[in-house]
Residue frames as qw, qx, qy, qz and C-alpha x, y, z in Angstrom:
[[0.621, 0.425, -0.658, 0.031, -48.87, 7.48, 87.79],
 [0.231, -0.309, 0.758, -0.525, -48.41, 6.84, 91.86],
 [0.654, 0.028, 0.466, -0.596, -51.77, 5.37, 91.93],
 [0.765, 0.297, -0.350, -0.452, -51.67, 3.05, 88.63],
 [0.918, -0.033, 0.292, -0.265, -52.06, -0.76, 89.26],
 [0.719, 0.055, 0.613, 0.323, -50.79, -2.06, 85.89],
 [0.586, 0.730, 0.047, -0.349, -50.14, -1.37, 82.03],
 [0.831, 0.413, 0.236, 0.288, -48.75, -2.39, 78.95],
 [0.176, -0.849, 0.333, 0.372, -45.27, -1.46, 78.01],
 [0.878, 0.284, 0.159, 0.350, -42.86, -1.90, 75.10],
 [0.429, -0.767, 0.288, 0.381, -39.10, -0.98, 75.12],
 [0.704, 0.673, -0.024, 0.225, -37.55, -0.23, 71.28],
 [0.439, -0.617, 0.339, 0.559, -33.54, 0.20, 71.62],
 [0.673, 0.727, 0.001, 0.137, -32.10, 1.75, 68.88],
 [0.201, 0.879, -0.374, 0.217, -28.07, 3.22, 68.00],
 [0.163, 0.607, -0.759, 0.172, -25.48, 2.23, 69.38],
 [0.712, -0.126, -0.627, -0.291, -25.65, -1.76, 70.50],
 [0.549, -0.544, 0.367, -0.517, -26.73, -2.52, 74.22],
 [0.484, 0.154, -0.857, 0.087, -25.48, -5.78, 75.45],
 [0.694, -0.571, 0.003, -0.439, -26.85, -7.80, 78.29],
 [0.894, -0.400, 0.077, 0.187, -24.40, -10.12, 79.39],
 [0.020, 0.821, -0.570, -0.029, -20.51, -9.55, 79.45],
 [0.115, -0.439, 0.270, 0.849, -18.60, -10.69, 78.17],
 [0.517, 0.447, 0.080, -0.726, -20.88, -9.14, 75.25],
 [0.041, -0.014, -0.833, -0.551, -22.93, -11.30, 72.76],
 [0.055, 0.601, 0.779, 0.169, -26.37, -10.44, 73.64],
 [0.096, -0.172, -0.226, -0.954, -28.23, -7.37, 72.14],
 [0.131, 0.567, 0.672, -0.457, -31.24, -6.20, 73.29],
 [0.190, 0.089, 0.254, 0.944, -33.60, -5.05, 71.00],
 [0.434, -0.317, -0.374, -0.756, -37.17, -5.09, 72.05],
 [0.052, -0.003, -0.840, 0.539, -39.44, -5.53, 75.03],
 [0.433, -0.252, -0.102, -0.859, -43.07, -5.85, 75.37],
 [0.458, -0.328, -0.824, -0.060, -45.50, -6.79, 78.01],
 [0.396, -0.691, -0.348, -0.495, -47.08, -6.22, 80.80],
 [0.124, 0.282, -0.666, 0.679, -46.09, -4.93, 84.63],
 [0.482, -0.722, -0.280, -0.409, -48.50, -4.99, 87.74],
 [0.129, -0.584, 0.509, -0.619, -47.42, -3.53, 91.01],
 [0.247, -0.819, 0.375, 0.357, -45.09, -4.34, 92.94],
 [0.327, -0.541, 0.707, 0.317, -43.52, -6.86, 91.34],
 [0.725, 0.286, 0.626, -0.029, -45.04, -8.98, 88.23],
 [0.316, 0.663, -0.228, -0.639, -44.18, -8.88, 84.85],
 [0.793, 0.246, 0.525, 0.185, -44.67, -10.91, 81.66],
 [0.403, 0.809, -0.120, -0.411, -43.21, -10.04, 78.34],
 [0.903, 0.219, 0.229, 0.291, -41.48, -11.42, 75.50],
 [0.051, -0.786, 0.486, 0.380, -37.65, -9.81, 74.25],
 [0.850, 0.473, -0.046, 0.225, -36.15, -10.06, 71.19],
 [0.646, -0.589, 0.428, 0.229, -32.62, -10.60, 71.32],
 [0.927, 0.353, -0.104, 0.071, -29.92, -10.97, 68.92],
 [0.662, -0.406, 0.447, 0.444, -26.41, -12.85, 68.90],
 [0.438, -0.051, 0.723, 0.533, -23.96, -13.16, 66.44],
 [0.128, 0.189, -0.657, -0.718, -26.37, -11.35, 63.97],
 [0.270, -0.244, -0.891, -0.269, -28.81, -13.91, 64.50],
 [0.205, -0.329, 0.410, -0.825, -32.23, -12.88, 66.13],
 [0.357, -0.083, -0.921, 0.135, -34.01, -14.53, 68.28],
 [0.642, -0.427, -0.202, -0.604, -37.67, -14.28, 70.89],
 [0.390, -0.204, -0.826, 0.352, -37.50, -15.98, 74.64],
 [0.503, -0.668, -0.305, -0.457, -40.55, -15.10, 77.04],
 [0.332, 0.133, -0.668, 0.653, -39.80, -13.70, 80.71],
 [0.574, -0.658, -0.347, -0.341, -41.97, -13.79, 83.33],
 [0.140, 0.249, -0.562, 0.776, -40.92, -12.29, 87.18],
 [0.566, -0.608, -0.418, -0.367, -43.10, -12.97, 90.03],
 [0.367, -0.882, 0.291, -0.056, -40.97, -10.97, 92.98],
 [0.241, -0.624, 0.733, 0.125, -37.75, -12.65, 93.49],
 [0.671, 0.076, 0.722, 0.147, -39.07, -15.57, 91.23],
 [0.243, 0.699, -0.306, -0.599, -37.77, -15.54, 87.91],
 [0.749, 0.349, 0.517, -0.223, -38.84, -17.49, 84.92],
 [0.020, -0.509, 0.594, 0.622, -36.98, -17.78, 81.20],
 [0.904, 0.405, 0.083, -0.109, -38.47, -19.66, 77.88],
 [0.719, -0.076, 0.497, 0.480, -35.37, -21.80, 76.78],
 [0.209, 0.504, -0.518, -0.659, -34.09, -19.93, 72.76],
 [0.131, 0.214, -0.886, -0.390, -33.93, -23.69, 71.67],
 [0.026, -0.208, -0.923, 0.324, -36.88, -25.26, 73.35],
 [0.394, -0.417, -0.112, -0.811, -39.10, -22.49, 74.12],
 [0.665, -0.389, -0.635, 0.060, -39.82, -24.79, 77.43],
 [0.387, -0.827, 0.178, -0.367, -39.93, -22.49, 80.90],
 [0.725, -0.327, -0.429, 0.429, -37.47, -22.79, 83.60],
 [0.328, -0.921, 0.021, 0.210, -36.67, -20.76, 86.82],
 [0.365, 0.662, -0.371, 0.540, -33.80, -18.80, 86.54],
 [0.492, -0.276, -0.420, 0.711, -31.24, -19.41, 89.97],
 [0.224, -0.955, -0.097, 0.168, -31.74, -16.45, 92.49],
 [0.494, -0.756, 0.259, 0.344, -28.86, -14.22, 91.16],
 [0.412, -0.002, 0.736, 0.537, -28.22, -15.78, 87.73],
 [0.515, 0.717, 0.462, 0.091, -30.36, -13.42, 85.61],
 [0.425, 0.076, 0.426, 0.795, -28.98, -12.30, 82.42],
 [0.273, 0.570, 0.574, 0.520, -32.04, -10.40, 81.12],
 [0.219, -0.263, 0.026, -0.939, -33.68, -6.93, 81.31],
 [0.239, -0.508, -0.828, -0.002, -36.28, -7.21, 83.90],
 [0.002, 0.517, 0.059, 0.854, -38.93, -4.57, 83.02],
 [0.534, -0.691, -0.482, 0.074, -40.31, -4.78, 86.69],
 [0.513, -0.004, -0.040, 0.857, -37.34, -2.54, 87.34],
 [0.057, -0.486, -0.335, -0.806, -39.83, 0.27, 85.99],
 [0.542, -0.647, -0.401, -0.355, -41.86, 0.17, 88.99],
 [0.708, -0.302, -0.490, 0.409, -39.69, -0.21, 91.61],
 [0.035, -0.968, -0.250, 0.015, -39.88, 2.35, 94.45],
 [0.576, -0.618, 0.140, 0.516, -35.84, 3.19, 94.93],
 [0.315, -0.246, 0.598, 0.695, -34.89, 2.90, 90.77],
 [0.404, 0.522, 0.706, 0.254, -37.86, 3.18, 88.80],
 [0.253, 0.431, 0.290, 0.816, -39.18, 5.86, 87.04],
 [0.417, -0.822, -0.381, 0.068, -41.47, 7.38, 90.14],
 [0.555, -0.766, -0.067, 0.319, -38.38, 8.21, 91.76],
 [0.446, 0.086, 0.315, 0.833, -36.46, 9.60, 88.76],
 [0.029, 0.662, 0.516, 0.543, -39.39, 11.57, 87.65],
 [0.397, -0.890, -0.204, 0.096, -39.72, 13.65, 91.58],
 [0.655, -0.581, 0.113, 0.470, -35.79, 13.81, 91.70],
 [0.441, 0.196, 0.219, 0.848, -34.77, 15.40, 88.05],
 [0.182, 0.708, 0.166, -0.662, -35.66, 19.02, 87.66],
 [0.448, 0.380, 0.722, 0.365, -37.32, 19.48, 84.08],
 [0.080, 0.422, -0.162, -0.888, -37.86, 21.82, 81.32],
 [0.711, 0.537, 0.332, -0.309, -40.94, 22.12, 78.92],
 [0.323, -0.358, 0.651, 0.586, -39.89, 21.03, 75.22],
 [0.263, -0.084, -0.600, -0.751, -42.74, 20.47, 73.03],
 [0.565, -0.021, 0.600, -0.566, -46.47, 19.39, 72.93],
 [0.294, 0.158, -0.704, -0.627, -47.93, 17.19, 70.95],
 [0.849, -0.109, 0.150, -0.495, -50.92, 14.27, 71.02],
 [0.242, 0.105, -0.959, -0.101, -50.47, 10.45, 71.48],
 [0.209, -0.352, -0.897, -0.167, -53.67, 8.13, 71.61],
 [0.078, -0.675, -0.621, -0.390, -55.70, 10.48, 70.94],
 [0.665, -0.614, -0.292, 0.308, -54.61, 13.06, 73.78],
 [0.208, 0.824, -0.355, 0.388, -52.72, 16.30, 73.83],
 [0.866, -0.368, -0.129, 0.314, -49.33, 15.43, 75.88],
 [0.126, -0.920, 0.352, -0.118, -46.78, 17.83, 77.51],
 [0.882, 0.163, -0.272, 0.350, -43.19, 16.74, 76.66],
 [0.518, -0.842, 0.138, -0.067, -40.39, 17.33, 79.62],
 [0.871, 0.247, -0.333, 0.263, -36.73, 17.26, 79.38],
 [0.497, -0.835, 0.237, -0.006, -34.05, 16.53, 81.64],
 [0.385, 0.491, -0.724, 0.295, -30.25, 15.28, 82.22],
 [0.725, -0.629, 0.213, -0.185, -29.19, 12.79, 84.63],
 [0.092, -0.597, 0.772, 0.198, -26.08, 10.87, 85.27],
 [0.616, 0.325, -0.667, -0.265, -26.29, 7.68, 83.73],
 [0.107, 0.106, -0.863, 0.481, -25.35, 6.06, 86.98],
 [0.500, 0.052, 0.374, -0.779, -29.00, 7.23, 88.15],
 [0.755, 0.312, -0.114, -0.566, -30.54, 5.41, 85.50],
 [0.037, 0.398, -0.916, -0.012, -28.39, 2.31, 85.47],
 [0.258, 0.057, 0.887, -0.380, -30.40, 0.18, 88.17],
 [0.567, 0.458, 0.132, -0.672, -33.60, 0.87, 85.75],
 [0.814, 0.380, -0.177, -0.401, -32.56, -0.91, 83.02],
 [0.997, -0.073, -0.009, -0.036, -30.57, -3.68, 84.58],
 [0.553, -0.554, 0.333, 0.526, -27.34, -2.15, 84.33],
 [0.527, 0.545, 0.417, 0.501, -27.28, -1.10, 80.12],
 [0.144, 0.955, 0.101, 0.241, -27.39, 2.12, 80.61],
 [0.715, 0.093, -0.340, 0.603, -23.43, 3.16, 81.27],
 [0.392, -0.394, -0.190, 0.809, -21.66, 6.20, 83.16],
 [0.259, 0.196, 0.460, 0.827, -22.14, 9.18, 81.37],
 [0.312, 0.312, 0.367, -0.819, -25.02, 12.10, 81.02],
 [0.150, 0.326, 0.764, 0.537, -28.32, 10.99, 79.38],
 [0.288, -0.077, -0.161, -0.941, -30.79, 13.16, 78.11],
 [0.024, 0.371, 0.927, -0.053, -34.72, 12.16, 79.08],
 [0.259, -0.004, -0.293, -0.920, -37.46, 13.27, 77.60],
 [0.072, 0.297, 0.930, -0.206, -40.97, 12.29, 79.19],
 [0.291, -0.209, -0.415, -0.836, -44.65, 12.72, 77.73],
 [0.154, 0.206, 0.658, -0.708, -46.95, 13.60, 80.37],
 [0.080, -0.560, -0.756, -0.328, -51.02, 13.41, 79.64],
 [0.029, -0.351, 0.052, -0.934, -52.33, 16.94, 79.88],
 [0.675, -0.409, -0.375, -0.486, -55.93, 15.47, 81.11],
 [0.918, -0.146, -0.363, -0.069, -54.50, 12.33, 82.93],
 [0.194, -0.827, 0.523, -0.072, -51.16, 12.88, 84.00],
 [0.813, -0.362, 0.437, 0.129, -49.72, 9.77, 82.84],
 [0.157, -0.676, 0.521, 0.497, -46.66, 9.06, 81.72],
 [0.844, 0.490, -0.064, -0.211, -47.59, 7.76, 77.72],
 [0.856, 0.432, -0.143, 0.246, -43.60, 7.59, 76.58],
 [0.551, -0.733, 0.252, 0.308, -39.75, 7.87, 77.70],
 [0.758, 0.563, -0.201, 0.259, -37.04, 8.52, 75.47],
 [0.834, -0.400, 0.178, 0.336, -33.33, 7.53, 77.03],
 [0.776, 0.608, -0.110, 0.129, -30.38, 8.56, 75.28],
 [0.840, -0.384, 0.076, 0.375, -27.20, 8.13, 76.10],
 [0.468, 0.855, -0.214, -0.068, -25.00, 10.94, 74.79],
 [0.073, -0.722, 0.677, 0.122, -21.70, 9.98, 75.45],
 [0.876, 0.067, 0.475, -0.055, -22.33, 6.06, 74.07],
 [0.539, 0.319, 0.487, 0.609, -21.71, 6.95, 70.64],
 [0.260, 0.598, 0.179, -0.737, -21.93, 10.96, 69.74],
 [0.099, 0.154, -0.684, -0.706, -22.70, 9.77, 65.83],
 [0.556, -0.247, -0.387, -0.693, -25.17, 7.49, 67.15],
 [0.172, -0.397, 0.553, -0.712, -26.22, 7.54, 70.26],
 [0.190, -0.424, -0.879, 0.105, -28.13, 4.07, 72.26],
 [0.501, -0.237, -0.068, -0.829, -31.52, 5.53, 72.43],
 [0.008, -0.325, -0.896, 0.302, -34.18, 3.66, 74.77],
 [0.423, -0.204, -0.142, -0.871, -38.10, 4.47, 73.90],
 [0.009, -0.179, -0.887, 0.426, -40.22, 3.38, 76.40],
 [0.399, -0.184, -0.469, -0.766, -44.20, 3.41, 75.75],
 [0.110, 0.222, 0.859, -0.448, -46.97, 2.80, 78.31],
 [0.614, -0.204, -0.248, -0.721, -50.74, 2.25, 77.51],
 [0.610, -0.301, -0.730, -0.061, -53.29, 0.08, 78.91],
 [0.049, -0.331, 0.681, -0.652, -53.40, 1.49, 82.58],
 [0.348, 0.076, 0.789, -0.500, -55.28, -0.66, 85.18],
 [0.728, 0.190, -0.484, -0.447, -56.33, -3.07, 82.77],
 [0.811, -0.368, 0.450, 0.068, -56.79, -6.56, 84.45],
 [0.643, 0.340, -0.683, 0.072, -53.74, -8.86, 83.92],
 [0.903, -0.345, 0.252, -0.047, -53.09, -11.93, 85.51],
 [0.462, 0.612, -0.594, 0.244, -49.45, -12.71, 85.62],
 [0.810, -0.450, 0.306, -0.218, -48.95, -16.47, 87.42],
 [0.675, -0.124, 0.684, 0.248, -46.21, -19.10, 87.39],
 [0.514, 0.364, -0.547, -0.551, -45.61, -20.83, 84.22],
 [0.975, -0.068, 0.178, -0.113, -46.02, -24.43, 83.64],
 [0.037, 0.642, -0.759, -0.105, -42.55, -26.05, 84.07],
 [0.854, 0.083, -0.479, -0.188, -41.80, -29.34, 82.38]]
């Protein structure tokens, strides 16, 4: 995983409802696209308000950040400091991402099973919530979640992450599933065209 370049990723939230902006009216409920190291990422999030959902396209190129309008769909930068969204570059990063969660929890075997095509060893730990915060932009609250990570017997990469948050809701708990394929596939992740 130290050594991978780039890959495709897509972030499914289920249970209890994650908000991104305070005070709360946006839900996060999906993420997919693509990272490359250190910093680049494209991907499109669904979002709903009020009920109503909705699709806006983010793009990060290090400290430049990039938003499709809701109403428009027209790019514009985002002020240094003024993003609202989940930015999955987070995943990579070397202080909060998942590298440095993955050396620092101590894990227990839990099941095996196969994904694309692949026998995968599944690993669970606890951490505080706090640990995991800076990963997903701040959504993830105080509290102990559970993580569960599916390792590639062959490969050793990490295929999937499951998040949960126990103490969100104990009926039904904010889950986070995180999914990586594609590794060091090319992507090209430049600018956008701004009107």
């Amino acid at each position: 995983m130290l050594s991978t370049i780039s890959l495709h990723f897509v972030i499914e939230l289920s249970g209890k409802l994650t908000y991104l902006d305070s005070p709360p009216t946006l839900v996060l409920k999906l993420a997919e696209g693509d990272l490359m190291r250190p910093d680049r990422v494209r991907a499109i999030v669904k979002i709903s308000s009020f009920g109503a959902l909705s699709e806006v396209a983010i793009l990060g190129l290090g400290d430049e950040q990039y938003i499709t309008n809701p109403l428009s769909q027209q790019w514009e930068k985002v002020p240094p400091g003024q993003g609202w969204y989940f930015d999955p570059a987070l995943l990579f990063d070397p202080q909060y991402g998942i590298e440095p969660i993955l050396s620092e929890t101590a894990w227990t075997f839990c099941a095996e099973g196969e994904i694309a095509g692949q026998t995968h060893t599944c690993l669970h730990g606890q951490l505080p919530g706090e640990r995991v915060s800076p990963l997903t932009s701040g959504m993830v609250g105080p509290g102990v979640v559970t993580v569960d990570v599916w390792v590639g017997r062959r490969d050793a990469y990490v295929r999937r992450i499951q998040i949960v948050e126990l103490e969100s809701d104990p009926e039904d708990p904010t889950q986070w599933l995180i999914e990586f394929s594609a590794f060091d596939q090319p992507v090209d992740i430049e600018p956008p065209p701004l009107p």
